[in-house]
N, C-alpha and C positions, 0 to 999 in steps of 0.2 A: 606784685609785692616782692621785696628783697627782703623775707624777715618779716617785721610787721614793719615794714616803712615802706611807703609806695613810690613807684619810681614812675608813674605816668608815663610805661612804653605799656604799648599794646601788643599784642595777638589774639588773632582772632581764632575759634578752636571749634572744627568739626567733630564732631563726636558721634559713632557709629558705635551701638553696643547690640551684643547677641546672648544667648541664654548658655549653651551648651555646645553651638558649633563649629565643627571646625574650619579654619581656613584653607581658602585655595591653597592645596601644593604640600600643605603640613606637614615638617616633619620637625625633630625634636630641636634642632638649628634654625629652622625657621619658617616663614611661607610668601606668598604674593596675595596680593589685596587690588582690584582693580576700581579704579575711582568712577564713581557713576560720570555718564556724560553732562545730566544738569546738575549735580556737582561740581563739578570740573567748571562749567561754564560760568556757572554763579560764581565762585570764589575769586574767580580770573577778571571778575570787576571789580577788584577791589585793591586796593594801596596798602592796606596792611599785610604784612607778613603773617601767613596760613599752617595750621597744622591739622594733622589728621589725625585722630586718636582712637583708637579700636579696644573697647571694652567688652570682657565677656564672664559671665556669671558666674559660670561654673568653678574655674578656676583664679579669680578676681585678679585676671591678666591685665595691666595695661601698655600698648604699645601704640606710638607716635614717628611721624614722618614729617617735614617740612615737606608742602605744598610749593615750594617755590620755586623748583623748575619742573613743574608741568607745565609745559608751554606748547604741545599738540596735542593731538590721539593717541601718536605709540609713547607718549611718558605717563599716561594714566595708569599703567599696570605699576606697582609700588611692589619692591621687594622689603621685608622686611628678616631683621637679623633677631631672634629673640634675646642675647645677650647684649646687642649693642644699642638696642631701637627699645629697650622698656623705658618708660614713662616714671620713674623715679627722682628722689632726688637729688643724685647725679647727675639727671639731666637738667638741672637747673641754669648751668653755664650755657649749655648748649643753646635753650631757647632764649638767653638774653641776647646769643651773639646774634639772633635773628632779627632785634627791635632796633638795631642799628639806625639812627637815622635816614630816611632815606627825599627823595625830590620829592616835590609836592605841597600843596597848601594844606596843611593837616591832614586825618585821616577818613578815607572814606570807605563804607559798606553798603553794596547794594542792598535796595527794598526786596524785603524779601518775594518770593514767588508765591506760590500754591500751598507752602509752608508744607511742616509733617506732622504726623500724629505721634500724640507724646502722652505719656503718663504721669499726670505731677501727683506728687506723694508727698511733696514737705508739708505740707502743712492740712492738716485734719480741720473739715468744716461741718456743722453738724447746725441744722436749722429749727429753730422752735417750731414747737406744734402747731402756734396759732399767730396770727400775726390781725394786728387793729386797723381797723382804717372808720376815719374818722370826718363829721364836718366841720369847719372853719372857716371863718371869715378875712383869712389876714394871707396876707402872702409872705413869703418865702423871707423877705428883708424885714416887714412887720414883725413876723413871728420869731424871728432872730433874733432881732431888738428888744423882744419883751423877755426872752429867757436870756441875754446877756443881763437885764435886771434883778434876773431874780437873786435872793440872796443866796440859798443855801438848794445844793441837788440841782442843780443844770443838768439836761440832757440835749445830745445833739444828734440823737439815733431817729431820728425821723427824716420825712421828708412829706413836702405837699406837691400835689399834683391839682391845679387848679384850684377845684374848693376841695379835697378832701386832704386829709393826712393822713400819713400811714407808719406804724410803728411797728417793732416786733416787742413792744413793753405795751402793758395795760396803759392808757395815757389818764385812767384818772384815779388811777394809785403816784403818780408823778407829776412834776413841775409841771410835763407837758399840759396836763388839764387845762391850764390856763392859756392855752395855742388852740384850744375844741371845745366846738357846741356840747356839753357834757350829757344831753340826752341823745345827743347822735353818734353814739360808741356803737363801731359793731364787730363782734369777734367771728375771723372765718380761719378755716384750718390751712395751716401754710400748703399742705398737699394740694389739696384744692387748686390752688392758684398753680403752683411750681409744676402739677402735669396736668394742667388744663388742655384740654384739644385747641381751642379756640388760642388765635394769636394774640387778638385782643386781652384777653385776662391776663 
């Protein structure tokens, strides 16, 4: 983005972040950062232009490197400058001069590997207490087609599995009623299901 108006160049942007410590070498000028090896090897298959970004908690430091000439083993080790290398936005120019067009048939990103463990935080999930499952005669297209009829409260929060349905809403305080055998409602507690032992459940 240039602003709010998108300019459809890419970078692609590693991102290593740490809680409180310190880097290789540290001193109030700067440090080194050495690039893992299947890092290194992963990024080096790919067409778009690469950056490194090193985040750290304590002090909501952010500093960046162009990955693009790492081209063996001894250019893994990254010096960085902390006056020149923070990730601000003065470096906005900097990383456009990277998206330069370059040869090739668009852009490409290798599949990733073994992938890494990550924390996601945006966004807060919280699961009812019981959830319905129910019997039905109709399938998946049938039962679709009868609640695109209905007039008024559609619902699309279910799904069937064979002959059953299963909702996280009562289905016959709702439209859905009319998707379920109404004597074969049965309420089980979402826990139940979500840490069952059994892979089946």
């Amino acid at each position: 983005m240039d602003g709010d108006s998108p300019t459809a160049k890419m970078i692609a942007v590693q991102v290593k972040a740490t809680e409180s410590a310190s880097y290789s070498g540290e001193t109030d000028a700067g440090f080194s950062y050495r690039v893992r090896a299947s890092d290194f090897d992963y990024w080096r298959g790919s067409n778009l232009p690469v950056i490194l970004v090193l985040y750290r908690l304590s002090d909501d430091t952010f500093f960046w490197k162009s990955l693009e000439n790492l081209v063996g083993e001894a250019e893994r080790t990254l010096q960085f400058d902390k006056a020149l290398d923070v990730l601000d936005g003065p470096a906005k120019d900097h990383l456009a001069a990277l998206t330069v067009a370059k040869q090739g048939h668009g852009y490409y990103v290798p599949p990733l590997g073994g992938g890494e463990d990550a924390i996601i935080n945006m966004l807060p999930l919280r699961l009812p207490n019981e959830i319905f499952v129910a019997q039905t005669q109709l399938t998946t297209q049938k039962a679709l087609a009868r609640m695109n009829k209905a007039q008024e409260g559609r619902r699309y929060d279910w799904m069937i599995d064979e002959t059953s349905l299963w909702t996280f809403c009562d289905p016959l305080t709702t439209t859905v009623r009319d998707l379920v055998e109404r004597d074969q409602v049965e309420k089980i507690e979402t826990d139940f299901l979500a840490r069952h032992d059994a892979v089946d459940q």
